[in-house]
C-alpha positions in Angstrom: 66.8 26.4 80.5 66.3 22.9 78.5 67.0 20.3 81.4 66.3 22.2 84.7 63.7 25.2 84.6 62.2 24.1 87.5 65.3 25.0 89.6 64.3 28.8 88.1 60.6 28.5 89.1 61.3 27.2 92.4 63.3 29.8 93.7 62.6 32.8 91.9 58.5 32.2 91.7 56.1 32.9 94.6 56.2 31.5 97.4 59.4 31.2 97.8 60.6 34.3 95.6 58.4 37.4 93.9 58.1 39.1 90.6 61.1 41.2 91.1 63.2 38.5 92.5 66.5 37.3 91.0 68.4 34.7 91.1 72.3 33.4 89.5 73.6 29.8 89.1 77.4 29.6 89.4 79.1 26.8 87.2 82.7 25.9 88.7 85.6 26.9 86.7 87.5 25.0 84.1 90.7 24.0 84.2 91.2 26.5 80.8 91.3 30.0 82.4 90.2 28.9 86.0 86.9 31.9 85.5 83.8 31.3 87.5 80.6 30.9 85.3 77.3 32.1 86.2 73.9 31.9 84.6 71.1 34.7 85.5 67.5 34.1 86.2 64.3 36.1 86.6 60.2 35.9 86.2 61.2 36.2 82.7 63.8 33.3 81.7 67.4 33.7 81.7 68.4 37.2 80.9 72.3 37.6 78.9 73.1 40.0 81.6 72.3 41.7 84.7 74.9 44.2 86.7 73.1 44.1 90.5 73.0 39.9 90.4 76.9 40.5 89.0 77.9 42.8 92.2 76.0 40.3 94.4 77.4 37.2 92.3 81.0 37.9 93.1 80.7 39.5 96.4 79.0 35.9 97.1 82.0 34.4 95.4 84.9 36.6 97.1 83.0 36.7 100.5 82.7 32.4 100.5 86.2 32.5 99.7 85.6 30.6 95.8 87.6 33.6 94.3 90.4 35.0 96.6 93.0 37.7 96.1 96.3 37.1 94.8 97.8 38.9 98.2 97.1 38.4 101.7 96.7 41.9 102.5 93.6 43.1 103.7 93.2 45.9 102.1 94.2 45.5 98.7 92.6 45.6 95.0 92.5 42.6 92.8 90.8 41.5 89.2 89.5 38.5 87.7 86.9 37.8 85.3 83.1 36.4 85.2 81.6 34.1 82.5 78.2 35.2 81.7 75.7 34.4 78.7 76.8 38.3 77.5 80.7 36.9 77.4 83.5 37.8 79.5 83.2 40.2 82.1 86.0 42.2 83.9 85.8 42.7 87.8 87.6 44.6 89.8 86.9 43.6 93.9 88.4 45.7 96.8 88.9 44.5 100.1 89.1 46.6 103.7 89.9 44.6 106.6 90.4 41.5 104.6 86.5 41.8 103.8 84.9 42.6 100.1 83.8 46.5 100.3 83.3 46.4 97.0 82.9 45.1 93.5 83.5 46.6 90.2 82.1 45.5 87.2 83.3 46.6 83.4 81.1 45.6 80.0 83.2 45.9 76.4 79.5 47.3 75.2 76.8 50.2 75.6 75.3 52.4 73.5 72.8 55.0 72.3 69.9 54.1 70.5 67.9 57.2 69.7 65.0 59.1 70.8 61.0 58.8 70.1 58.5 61.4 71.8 55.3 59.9 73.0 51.9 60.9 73.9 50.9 60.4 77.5 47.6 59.7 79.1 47.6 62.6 80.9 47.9 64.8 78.1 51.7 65.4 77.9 54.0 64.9 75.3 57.6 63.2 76.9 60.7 62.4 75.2 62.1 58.4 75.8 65.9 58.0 75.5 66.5 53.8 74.4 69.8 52.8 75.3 71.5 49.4 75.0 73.3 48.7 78.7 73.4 44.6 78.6 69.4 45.3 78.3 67.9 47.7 76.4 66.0 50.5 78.5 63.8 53.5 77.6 64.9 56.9 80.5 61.8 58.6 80.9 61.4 61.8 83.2 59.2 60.9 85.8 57.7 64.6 85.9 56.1 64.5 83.1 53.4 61.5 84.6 53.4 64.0 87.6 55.1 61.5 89.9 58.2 61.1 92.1 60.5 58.2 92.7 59.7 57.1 95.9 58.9 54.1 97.8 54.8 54.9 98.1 55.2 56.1 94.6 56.2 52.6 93.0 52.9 50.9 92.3 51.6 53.8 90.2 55.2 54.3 88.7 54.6 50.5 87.5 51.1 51.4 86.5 52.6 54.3 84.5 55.0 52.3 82.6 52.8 50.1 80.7 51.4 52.8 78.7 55.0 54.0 77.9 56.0 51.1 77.1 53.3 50.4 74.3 53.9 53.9 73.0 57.6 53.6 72.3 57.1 49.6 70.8 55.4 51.5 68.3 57.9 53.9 67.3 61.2 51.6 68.3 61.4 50.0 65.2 62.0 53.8 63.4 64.4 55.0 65.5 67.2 52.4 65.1 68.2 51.6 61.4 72.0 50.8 62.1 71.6 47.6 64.1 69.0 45.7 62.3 66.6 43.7 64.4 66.5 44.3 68.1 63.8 43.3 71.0 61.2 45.4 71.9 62.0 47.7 74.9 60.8 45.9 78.1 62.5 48.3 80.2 61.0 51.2 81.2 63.4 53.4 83.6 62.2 56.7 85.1 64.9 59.2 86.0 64.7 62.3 88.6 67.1 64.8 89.9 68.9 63.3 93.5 67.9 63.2 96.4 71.6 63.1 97.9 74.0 66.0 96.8 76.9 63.2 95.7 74.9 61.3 93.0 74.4 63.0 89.7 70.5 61.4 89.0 67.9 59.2 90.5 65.9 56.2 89.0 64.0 53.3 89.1 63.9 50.3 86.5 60.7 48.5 85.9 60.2 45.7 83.5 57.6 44.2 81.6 56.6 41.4 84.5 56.0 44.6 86.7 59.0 44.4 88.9 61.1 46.7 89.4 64.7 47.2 91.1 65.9 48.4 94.4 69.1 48.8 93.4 70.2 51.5 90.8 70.6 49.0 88.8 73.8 48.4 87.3 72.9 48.0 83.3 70.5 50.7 83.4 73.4 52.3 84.5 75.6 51.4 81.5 72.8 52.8 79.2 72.7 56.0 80.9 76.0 57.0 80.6 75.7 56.0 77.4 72.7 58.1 76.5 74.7 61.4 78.6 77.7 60.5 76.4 76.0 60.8 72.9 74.2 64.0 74.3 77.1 65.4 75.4 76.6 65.8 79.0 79.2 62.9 80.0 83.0 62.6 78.6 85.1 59.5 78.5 86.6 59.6 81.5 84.3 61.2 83.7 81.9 59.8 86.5 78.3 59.2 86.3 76.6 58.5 90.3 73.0 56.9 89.7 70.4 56.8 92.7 68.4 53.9 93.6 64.7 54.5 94.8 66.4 53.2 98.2 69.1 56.0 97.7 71.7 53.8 97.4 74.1 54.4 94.8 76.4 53.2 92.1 79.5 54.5 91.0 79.4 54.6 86.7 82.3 55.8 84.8 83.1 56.0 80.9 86.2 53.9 80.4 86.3 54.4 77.1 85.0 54.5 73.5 83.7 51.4 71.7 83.6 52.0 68.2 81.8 49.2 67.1 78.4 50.8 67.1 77.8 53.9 67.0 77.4 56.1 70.1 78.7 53.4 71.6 81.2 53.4 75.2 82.8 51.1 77.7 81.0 51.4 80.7 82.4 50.6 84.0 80.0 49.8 87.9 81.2 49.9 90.8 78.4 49.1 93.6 78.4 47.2 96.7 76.4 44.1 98.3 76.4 42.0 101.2 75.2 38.4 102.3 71.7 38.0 104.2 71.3 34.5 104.2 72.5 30.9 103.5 69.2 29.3 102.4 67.7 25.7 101.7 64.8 25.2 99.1 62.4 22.1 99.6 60.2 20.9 97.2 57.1 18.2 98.4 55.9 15.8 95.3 52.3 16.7 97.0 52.4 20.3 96.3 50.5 21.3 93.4 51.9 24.7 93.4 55.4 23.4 94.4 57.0 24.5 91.6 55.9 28.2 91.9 53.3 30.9 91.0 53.0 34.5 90.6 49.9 36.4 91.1 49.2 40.0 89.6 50.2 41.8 86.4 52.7 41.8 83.9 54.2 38.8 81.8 56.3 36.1 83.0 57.4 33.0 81.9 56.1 29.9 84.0 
């Protein structure tokens, strides 16, 4: 962030990247616990943590053969950990056919804020669950803006989200006294019933730049189950399947209690992801816009 931001710009930026795009530096291991390192990156800086880039981090990693398991079978289940700006996290990667099928991800940490009811622009009143995931996110029916999420829905679900967005920065700050100061909430996610009959909900993140994931996102995830947990609609121990706007899916389960913070669990992810490229960035002195623009709404950092 202090000696190279331009290695952010240039590949998560137009033209090379777009708003939604994200990126993860890996730093080599140590010769202290021999754990991979990684740095995350989007339109907005470096955020602590992110679960889709971690799935894709160490399937990158396990796939490249940087991590490899402790057996040579090929089908087999092995664990190792991640460095990350939100500390230590535990993976769990599982091979078929000597390939990585899959990577699981736990977090020591999420937990249930508290609810706020806004006023739409349509004339509704909605309720908005915050939850704290690695991000903090505010879960937001999507009926009540009298939308769906689908693909040909997403540019008026991110129109939809400002709105929300201002409305519950205005009543955050009331609704959490037990953990003292804590961002505003950039993270609008709107939820739906599935689509496929083995996930248990449907959503779609979209942040304060105006992006928005195609995964199911893998924080988001963490919050939810935390937010189901404090309601009483999910037990430690029991599974939580969340729905992309792709329909892929992500396999969340409540390890555990944390009790730390109130309302608060230990969330494990499993998801999958697969390589699509080996890519080489240039960057001409001549360029004025070498080091990256992006045109539309929503804030980013340049």
């Amino acid at each position: 962030m202090e000696e190279a931001t331009w290695v952010r710009r240039l590949a998560i930026l137009e033209p090379r990247g777009h708003r939604s795009m994200f990126g993860a530096v890996l730093i080599p291991p140590t010769a202290v616990d021999n754990c991979w390192g990684v740095a995350f990156m989007d339109a907005m800086g470096y955020p602590d943590m992110c679960g889709h880039a971690t799935i894709g981090t160490v399937t990158t990693l396990v796939e490249t053969g940087l991590v490899k398991p402790l057996t040579p079978e090929k089908d087999s289940t092995f664990d190792f950990k991640l460095h990350s700006p939100a500390g230590l996290i535990e993976l769990e990667a599982t091979m078929k056919g000597g390939r990585c099928y899959s990577i699981g991800f736990r977090t020591s940490l999420a937990y249930f804020v508290g609810s706020c009811q806004i006023d739409l622009r349509n004339g509704n009143i909605a309720q908005v669950n915050v939850a704290y995931g690695g991000q903090y996110y505010g879960f937001i029916d999507v009926s009540s803006v009298d939308l769906a999420i689908e693909p040909d829905h997403i540019d008026a679900l991110i129109e939809a989200a400002i709105p929300v967005r201002a409305a519950v920065a205005e009543t955050f700050n009331t609704i959490d006294k037990r953990i003292g100061s804590v961002p505003a909430v950039g993270n609008i996610v709107w939820t739906s019933s599935p689509k496929s009959h083995s996930a248990d909900a449907r959503n779609v993140p979209i942040s304060q730049t105006g992006s928005f994931d195609r995964s199911p996102c893998g924080t988001a995830t963490c919050a939810r189950m935390a937010t189901l947990t404090a309601t009483g609609d999910l037990k430690v121990g029991q599974s939580f399947v969340n729905e992309s706007i792709l329909g892929t899916q992500y396999y969340g389960r409540v390890v555990g209690e944390n009790s730390l913070v109130k309302n608060g669990i230990v969330p494990q992810v499993v998801g999958r992801a697969w390589l699509i490229a080996h890519s080489r960035l240039l960057l001409d002195d001549r360029d004025p816009l070498g080091l990256g623009y992006l045109i539309g709404g929503g804030t980013a950092v340049l």
